[in-house]
VOKOLSE-563384 format. One record per atom (N, C-alpha, C, O, CB): x, y, z. Coordinates in steps of 0.1 Angstrom, whole numbers, padded with zeros to 4 digits, always signed. Each point is the difference from the previous one (the first is absolute). Glycine has a CB too. Example, Ala and Ser with C-alpha at 12.3 -4.5 7.8 and 13.67 -1.06 7.14 Angstrom:
<atoms>
+0132-0057+0078;-0009+0012+0000;+0009+0012+0000;+0010+0000+0007;-0029-0012+0005;+0015+0023-0019;+0009+0011+0000;-0008+0011+0008;+0005+0011+0001;+0007-0017-0023;
</atoms>
This chain:
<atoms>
+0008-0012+0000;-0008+0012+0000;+0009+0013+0000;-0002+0009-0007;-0016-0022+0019;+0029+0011-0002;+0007+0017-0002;+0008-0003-0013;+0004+0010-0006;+0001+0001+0034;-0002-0025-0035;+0006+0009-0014;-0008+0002-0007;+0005+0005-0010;+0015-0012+0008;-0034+0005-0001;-0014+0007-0007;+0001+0017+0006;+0000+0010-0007;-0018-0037+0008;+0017+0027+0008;+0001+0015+0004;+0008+0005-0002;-0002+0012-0004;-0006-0013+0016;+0022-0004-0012;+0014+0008-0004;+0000+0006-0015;+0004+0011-0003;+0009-0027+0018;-0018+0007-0021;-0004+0000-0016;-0010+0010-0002;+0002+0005-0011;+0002-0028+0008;-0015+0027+0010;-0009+0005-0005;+0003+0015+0005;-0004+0009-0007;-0013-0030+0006;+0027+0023+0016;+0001+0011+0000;+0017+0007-0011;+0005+0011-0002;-0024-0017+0030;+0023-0006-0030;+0008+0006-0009;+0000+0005-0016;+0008+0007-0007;+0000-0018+0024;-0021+0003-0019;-0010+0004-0014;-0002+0015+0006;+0006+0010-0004;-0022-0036-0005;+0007+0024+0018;-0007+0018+0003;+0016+0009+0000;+0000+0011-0005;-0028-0017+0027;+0038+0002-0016;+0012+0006+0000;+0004+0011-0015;+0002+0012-0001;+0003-0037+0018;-0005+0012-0027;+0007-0001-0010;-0009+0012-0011;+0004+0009-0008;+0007-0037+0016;-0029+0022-0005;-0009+0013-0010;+0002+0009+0007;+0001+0010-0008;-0019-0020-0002;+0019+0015+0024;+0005+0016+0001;+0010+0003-0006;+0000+0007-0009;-0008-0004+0027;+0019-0008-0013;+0011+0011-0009;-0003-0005-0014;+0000+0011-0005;+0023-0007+0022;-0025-0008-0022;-0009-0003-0013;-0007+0014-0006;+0004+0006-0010;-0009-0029+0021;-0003+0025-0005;-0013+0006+0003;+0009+0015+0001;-0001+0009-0008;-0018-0032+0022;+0025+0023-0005;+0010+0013+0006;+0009+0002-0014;-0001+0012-0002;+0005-0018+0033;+0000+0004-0036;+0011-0003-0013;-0007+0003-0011;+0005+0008-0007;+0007-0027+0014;-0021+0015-0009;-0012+0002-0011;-0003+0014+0000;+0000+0007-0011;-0010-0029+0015;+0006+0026+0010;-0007+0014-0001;+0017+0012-0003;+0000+0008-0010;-0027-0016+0033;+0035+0007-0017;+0008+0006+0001;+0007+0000-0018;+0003+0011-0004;-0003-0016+0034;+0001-0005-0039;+0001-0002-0009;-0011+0013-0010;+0003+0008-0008;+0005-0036+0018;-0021+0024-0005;-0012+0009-0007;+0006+0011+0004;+0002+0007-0010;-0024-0019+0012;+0026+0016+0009;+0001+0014+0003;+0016+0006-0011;+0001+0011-0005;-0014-0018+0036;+0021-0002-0032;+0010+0005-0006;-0001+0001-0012;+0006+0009-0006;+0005-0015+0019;-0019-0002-0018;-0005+0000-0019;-0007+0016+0002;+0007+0010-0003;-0018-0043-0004;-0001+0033+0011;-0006+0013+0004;+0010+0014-0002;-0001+0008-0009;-0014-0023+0026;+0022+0015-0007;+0009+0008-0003;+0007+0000-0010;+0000+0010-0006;-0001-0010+0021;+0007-0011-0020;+0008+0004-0014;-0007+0001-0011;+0005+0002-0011;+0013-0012+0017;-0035+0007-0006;-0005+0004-0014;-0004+0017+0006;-0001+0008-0010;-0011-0038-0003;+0010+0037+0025;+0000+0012+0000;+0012+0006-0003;+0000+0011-0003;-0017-0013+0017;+0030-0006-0015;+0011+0012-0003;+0002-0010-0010;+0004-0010+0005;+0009+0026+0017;-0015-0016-0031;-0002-0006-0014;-0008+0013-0009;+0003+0005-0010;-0007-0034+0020;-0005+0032-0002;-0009+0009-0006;+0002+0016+0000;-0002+0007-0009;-0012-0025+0016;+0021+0021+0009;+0010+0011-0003;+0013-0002-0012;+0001+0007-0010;-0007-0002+0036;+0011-0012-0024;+0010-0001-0012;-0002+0002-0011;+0007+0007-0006;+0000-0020+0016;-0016+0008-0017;-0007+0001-0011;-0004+0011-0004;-0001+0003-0012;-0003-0019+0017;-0001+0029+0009;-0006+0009-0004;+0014+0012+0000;-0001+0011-0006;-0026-0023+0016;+0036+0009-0005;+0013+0005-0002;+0004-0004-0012;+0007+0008-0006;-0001-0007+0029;-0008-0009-0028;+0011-0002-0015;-0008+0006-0011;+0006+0005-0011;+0007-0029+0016;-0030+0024-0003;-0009+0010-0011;+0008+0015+0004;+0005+0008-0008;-0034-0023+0008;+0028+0017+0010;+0002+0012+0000;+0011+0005-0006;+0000+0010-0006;-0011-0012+0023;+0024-0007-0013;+0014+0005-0008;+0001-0004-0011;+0008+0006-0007;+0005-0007+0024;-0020-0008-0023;-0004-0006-0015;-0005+0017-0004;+0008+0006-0006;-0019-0039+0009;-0003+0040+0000;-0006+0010-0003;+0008+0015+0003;-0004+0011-0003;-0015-0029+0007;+0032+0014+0001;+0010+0011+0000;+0011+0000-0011;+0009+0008-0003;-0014-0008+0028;+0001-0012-0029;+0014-0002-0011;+0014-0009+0005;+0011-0003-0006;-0019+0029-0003;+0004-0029+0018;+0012-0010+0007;+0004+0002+0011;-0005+0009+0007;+0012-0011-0024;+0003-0005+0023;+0003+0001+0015;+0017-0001+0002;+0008-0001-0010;-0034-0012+0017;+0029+0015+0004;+0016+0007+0001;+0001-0012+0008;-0008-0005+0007;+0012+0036-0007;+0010-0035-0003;+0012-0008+0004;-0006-0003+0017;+0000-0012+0004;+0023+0024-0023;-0026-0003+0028;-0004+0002+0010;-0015-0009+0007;-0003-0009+0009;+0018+0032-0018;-0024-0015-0002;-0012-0003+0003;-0001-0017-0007;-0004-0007+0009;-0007+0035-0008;+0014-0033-0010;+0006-0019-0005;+0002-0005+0012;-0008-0007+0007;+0023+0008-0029;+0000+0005+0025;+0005-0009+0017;-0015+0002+0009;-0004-0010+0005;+0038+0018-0002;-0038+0000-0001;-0010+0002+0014;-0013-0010-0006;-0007-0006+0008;+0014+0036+0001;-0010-0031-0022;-0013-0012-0001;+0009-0012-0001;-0003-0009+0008;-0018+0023-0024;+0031-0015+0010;+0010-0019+0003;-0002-0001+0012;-0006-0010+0003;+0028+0009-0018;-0018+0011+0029;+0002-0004+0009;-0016-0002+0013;+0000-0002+0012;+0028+0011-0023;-0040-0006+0001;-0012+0003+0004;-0003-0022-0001;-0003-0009+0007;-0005+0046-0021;+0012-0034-0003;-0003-0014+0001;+0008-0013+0001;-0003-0012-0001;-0011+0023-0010;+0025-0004+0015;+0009-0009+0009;-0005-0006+0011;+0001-0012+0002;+0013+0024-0008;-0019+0000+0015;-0010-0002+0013;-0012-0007-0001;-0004-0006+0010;+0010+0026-0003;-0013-0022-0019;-0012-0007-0001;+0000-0014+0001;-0007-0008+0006;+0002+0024-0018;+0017-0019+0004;+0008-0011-0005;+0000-0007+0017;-0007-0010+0004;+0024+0021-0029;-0008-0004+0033;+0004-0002+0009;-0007-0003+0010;+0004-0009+0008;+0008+0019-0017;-0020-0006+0010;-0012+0000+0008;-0011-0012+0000;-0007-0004+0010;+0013+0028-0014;-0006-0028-0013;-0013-0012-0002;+0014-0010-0001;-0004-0011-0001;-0025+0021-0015;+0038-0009+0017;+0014-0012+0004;+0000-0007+0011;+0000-0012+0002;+0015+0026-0011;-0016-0002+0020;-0005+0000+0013;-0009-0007+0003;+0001-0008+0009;+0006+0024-0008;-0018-0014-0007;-0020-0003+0001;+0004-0015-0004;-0003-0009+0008;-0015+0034-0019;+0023-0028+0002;+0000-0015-0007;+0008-0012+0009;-0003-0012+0001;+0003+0026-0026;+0012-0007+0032;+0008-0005+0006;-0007-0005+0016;+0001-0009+0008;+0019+0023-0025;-0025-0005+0016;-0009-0001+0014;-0015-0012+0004;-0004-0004+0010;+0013+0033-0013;-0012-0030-0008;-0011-0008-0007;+0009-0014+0001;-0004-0010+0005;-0012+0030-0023;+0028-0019+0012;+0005-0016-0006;+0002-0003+0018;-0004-0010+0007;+0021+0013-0038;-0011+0006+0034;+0003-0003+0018;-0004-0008+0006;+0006-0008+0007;-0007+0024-0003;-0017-0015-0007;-0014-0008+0016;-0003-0007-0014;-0012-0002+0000;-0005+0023+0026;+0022-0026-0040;-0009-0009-0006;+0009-0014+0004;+0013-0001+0000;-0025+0018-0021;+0003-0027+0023;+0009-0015+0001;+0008-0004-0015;-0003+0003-0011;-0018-0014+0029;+0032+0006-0014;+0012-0003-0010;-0011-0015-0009;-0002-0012+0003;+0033+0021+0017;-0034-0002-0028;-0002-0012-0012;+0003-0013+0001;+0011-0004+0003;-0007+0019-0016;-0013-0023+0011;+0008-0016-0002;+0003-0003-0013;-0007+0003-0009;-0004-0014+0027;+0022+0005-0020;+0002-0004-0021;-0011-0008+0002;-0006-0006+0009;+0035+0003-0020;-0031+0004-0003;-0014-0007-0005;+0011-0015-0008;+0007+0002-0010;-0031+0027+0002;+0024-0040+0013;+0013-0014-0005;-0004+0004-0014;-0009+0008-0001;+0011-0034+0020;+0004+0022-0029;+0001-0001-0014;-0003-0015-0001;+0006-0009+0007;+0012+0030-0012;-0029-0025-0006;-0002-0014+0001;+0017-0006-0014;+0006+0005-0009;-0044-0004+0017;+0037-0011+0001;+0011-0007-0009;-0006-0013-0009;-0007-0010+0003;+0026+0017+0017;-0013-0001-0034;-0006-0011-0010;+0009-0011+0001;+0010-0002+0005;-0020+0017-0022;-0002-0024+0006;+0005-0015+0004;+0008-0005-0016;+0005-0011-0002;-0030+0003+0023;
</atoms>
């Protein structure tokens, strides 16, 4: 009986940070499609100025450097609380 319980409370264990991972994930996507959307609205703009200076390039590379960085983070964090895969055997012919 307690390793039925051990099991069931380590199921409930495992869907929170689950669950905790997930949301936090949503939350970081969220964010980077809002600075996705500023970005965008910065490059119409310097598109609609005729181009952009050596300056303002490095400051959006390093905009979406951070985005990058950030859902790197989100993803890495997710692989964390997921259980390690079992190989699926390869059947062997005869």
């Amino acid at each position: 009986m307690s390793t039925q319980s051990t099991s069931i409370t380590d199921i409930q264990n495992s869907l929170a940070a689950l669950t905790t991972a997930q949301q936090q994930v949503s939350t970081d996507i969220g964010s980077a499609v809002a600075d996705i959307t500023a970005l965008s609205a910065q490059v119409a703009a310097l598109q609609a100025q005729g181009g952009a200076t050596p300056q303002q390039l490095s400051d959006l590379k390093t905009s979406i450097d951070q985005i990058t960085t950030n859902l790197t983070g989100a993803s890495s964090g997710l692989e964390a609380v997921l259980p390690t895969p079992t190989p699926t055997p390869t059947p062997t012919g005869s």
